[in-house]
C-alpha positions in Angstrom: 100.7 -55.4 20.7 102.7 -54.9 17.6 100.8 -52.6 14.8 100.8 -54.0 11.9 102.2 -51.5 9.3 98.9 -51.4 6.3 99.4 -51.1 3.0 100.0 -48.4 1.2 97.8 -46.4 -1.5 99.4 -45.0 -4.4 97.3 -42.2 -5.6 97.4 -41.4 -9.2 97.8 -37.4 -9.7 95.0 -36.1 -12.9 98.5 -34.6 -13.9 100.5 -38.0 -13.7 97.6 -39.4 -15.6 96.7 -37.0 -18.0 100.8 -36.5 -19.5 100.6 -40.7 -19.4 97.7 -40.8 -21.2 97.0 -37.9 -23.3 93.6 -36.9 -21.8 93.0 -32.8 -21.5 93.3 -31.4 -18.0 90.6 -29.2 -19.2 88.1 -32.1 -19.6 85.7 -32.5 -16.8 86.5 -34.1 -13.7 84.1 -36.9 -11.8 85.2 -35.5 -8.3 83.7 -38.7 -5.1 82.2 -36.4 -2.5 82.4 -37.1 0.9 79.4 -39.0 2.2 77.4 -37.0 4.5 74.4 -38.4 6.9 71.0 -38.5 5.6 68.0 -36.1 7.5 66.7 -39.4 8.2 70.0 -40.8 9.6 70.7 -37.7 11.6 67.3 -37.8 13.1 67.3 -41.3 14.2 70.8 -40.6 16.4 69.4 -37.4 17.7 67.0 -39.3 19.4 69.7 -42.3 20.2 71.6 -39.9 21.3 69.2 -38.2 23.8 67.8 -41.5 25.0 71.6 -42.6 26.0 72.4 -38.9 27.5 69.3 -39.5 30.0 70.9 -42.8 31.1 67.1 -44.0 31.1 64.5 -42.0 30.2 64.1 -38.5 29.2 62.7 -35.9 31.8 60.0 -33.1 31.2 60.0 -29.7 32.9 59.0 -31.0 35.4 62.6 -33.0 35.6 60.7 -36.7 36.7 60.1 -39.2 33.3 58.3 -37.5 30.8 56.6 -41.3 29.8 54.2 -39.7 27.3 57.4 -37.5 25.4 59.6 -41.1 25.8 56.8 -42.8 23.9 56.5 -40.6 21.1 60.4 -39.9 20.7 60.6 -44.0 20.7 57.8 -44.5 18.4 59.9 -42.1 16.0 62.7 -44.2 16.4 61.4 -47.0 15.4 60.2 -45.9 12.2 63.5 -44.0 12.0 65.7 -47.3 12.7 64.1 -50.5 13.5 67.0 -52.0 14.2 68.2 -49.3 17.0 69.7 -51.2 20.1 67.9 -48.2 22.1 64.4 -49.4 21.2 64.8 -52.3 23.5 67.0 -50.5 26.0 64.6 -47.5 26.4 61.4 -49.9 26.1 63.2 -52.1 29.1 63.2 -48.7 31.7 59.7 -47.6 30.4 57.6 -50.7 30.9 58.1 -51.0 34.8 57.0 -47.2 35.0 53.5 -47.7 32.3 51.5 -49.4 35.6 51.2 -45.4 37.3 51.3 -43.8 34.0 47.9 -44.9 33.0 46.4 -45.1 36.4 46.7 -43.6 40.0 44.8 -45.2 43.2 41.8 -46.8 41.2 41.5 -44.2 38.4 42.3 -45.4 35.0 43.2 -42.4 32.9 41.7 -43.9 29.6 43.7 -41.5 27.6 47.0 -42.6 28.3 46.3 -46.1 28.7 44.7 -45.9 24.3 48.5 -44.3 23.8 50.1 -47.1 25.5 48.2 -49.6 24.2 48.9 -48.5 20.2 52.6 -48.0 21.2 53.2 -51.4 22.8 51.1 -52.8 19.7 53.8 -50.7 18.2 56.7 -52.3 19.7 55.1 -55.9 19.4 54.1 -55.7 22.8 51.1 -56.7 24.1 49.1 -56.3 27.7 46.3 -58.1 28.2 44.9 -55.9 31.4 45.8 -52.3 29.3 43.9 -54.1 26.4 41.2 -55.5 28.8 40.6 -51.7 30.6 40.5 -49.9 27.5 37.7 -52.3 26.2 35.6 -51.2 29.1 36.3 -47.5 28.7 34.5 -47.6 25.6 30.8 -46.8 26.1 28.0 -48.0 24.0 28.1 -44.9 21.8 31.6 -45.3 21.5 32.7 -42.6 23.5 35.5 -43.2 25.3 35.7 -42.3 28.9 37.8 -42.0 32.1 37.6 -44.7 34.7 37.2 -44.4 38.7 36.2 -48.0 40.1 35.7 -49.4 36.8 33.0 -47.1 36.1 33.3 -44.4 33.8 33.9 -40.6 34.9 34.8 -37.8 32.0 35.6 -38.5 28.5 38.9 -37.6 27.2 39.1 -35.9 24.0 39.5 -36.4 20.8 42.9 -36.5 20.1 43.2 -39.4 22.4 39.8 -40.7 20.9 41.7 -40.7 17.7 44.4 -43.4 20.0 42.0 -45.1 21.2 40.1 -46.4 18.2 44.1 -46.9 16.2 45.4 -49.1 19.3 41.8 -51.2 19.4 41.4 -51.7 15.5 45.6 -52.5 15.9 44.8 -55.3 18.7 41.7 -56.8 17.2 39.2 -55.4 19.6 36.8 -55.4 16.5 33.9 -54.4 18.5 34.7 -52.2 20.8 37.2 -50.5 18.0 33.9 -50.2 15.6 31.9 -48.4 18.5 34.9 -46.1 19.0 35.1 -45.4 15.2 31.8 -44.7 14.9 31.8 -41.8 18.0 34.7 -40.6 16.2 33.0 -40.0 13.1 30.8 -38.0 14.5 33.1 -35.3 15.8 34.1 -35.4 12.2 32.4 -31.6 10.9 31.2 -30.3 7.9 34.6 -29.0 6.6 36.6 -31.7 7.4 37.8 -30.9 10.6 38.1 -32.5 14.3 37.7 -30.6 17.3 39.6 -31.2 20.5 36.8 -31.4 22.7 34.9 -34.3 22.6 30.9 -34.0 22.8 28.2 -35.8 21.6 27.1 -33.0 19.4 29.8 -30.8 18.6 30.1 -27.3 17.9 32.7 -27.0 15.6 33.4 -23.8 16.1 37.4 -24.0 16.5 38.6 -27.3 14.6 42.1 -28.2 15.1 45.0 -29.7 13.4 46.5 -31.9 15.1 43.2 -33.4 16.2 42.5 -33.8 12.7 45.5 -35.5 11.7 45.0 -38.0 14.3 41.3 -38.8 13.0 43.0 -38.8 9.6 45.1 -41.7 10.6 42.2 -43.8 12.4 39.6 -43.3 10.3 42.0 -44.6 7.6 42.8 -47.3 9.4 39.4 -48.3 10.6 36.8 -47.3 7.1 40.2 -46.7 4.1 41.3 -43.7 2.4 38.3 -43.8 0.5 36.1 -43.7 3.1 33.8 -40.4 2.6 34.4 -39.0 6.3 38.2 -39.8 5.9 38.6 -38.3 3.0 36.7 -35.2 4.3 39.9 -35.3 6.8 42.2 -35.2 4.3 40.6 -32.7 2.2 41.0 -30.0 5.4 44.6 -31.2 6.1 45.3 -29.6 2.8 43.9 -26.3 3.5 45.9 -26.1 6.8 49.3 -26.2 4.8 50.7 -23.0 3.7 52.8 -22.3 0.9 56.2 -23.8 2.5 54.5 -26.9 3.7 53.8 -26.2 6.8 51.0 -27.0 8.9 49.2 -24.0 10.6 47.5 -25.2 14.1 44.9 -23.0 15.7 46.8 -21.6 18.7 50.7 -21.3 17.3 50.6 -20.8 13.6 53.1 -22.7 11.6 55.0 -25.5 13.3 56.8 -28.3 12.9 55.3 -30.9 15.0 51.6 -30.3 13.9 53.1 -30.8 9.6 54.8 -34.1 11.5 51.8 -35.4 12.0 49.8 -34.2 9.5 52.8 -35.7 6.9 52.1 -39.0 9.1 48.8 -38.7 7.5 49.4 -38.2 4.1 52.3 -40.9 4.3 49.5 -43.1 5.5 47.5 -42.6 2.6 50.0 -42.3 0.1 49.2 -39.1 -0.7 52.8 -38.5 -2.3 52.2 -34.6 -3.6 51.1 -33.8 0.3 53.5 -35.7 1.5 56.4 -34.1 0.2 55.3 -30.6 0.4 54.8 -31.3 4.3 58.5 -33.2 4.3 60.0 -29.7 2.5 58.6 -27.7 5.5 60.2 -30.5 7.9 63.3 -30.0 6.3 63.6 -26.8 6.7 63.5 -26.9 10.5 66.0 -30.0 10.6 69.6 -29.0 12.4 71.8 -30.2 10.2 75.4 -31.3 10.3 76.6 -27.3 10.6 74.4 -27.1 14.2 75.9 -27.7 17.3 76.5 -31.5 17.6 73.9 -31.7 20.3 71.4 -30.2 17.9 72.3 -32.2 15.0 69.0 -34.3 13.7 66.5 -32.4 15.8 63.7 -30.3 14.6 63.4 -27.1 15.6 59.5 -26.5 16.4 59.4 -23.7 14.2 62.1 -22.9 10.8 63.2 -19.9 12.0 63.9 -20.7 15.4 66.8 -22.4 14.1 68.7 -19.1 13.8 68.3 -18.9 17.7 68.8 -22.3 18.8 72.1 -23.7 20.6 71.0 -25.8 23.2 68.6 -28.7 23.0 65.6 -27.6 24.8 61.9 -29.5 25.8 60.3 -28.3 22.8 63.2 -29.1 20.7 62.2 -32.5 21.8 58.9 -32.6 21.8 58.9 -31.1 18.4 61.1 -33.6 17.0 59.1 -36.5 18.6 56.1 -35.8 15.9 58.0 -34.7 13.4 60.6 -37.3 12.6 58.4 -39.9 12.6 56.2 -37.6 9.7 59.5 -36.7 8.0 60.8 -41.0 7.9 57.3 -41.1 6.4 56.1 -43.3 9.5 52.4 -43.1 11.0 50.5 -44.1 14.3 48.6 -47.2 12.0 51.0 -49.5 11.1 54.1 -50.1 11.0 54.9 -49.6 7.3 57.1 -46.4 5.7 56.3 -44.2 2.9 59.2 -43.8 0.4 59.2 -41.8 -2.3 61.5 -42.9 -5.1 64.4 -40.6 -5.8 63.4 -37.9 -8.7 65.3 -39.1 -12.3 67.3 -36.4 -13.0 66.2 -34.7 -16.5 69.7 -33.7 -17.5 71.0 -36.8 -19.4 74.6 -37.8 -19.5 76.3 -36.1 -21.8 77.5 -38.8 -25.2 81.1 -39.7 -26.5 80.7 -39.3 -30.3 81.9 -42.2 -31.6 85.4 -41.2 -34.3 83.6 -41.9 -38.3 84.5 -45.2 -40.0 87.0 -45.5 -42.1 86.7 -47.3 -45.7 88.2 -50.4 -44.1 85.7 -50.7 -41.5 88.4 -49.2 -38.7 87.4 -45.9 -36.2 89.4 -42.8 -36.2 91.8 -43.5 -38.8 93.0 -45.8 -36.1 93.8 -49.8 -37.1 95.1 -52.9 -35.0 98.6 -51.8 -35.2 97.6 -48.0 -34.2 96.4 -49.2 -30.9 99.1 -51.6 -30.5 101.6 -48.6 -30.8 99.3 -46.0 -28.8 99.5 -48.7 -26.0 103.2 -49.1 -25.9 103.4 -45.1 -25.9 101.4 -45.2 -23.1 103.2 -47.6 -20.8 106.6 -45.8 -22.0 105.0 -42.3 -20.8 104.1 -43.8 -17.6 107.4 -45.9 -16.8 109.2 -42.5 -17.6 107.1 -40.3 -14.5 107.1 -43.3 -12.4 110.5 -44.3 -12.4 112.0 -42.0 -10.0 109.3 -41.9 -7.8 109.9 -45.8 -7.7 113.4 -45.6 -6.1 112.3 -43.6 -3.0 109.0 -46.1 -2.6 108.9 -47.8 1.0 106.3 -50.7 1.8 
């Protein structure tokens, strides 16, 4: 196939145009930078990019599917770019596998199957027997348990009580979501915060994070911001962030992937001041475009471990799967992003004095027939640079 030959750009030197012209080199210059990728962009084909590395689905340490990390990386994804072509393409090799994620023999592990439920609900996917089994997990107090037979075993706890009540108020299980709710209110304690362990009358002894940042988001979307309880959430999410933003969790300090989620919360909620002081910490432990390519868009799960990083490792992963979806300002309720409006800048353009009037009404000293002659000078200037450079042109 013949190339065809393009056409060529003349670029106009500042010096060619300044000794046409008149204009000062010594003026400032608007200089076009090169466009670089956004955190959000670079997030979003991190995850592409690992999803199409695993040819399928993304392993664990285990080195089988990790379903439970695939989830979460894709729900990220989706909030990241909706319009990924690996949403489908990862969804496609995850759905055959959900069947013996969220039950083995005839155990249903109710904790995985209130995940799955929310993140097909997610993905505008809906399963009538996930939907119908987590219905029957829930108990008449609204704790929600394991299943063996159909007849409920252990509860789970209440981080994944937290799913549960999200993926039932998200499917319209209105009962069984306002039973789940209302258990889930109770593990709510006097300072705010959620314990992992679920019990009908908890101790609160050692509230958590995380935990808390889930009930955030499903209280919120089961009672509103405004709810009492939920905003007793909120009001001990704050207290977990330090000065940098980030999110303290009971057994490994500050980290990225507990701010992710607690930013999911305060995206939620529209808490914009919160929001952004959690999105400064998550920006600080984004690899950015001078990390190894493989690294590029991931979050480290702690800042500093940046320094150390080279490699993408599982808890670069896992890590990244919370926090991208808290730093595009996503959340586990709804499908709807948090953006906060770029800051004006304060610093207003500098203005061109405009040259005094003269008596007869004309700028600068300068009348019709001054312009007319300032033109001509000019176009003279600029035939007399160009001209040689004209006879050696090619097109």
């Amino acid at each position: 196939m013949a190339h065809l030959r393009g056409k060529r750009t003349i670029r106009w030197s500042a010096a060619t145009v300044a000794l046409a012209t008149g204009v000062s080199l010594l003026a400032p210059q608007v200089v076009s930078a090169q466009t670089t990728s956004t955190g959000t962009q670079l997030a979003a084909q991190f995850i592409e990019s690992e999803f199409t590395a695993a040819n399928g689905l993304i392993s664990g340490p285990a080195g089988t599917p990790d379903i439970g990390l695939n989830q979460d990386l894709l729900l990220s994804l989706n909030a990241l770019d909706p319009d990924s072509a690996e949403i489908d393409a990862t969804y496609a090799a995850i759905e055959p596998m959900l069947e013996g994620y969220v039950s083995v023999a005839n155990s249903v592990l109710s904790d995985r199957l209130a995940k799955t439920v929310a993140f097909q609900d997610a993905l505008g996917v809906r399963d009538s027997d996930f939907i119908a089994q987590l219905v029957s997990a829930v108990q008449e107090n609204g704790q929600i348990k394991n299943l063996d037979n159909g007849e409920a075993t252990t509860a789970i706890n209440n981080f994944s009580q937290a799913w549960g009540v999200l993926a039932l108020h998200r499917v319209g299980e209105t009962e069984a979501a306002e039973r789940a709710t209302d258990f889930l209110e109770t593990q709510v304690c006097p300072d705010g915060g959620v314990q992992l362990a679920s019990a009908v009358e908890p101790t609160c002894t050692n509230t958590d994070s995380d935990v808390t940042a889930m009930t955030a988001q499903a209280l919120t979307l089961a009672n509103g911001a405004q709810d009492p309880t939920t905003q007793a959430t909120l009001d001990y999410l704050v207290t977990t962030m330090d000065e940098t933003g980030g999110v303290e969790n009971a057994w490994n300090g500050v980290n990225s992937n507990s701010t992710g989620l607690v930013g999911s919360a305060f995206a939620l909620v529209g808490d914009e001041e919160n929001y952004l002081k959690a999105r400064g910490y998550l920006a600080s432990a984004q690899f950015g475009e001078d990390a190894a390519p493989s690294l590029q868009g991931a979050f480290a799960y702690k800042a500093k471990d940046k320094e150390d990083s080279q490699v993408v490792s599982d808890q670069i992963r896992r890590a990244t799967s919370q926090a991208a979806l808290g730093y595009a300002g996503g959340n586990l309720a709804n499908s709807d992003i948090f953006t906060v409006a770029d800051p004006v800048d304060p610093t207003p353009d500098p203005e061109i004095p405009t040259p005094p009037a003269d008596a007869d009404g004309s700028t600068g000293g300068i009348g019709g027939a001054g312009i007319i002659i300032a033109i001509l000078a000019v176009l003279a200037a600029i035939a007399g640079v160009m001209a040689p450079m004209m006879v050696n042109l090619q097109f």
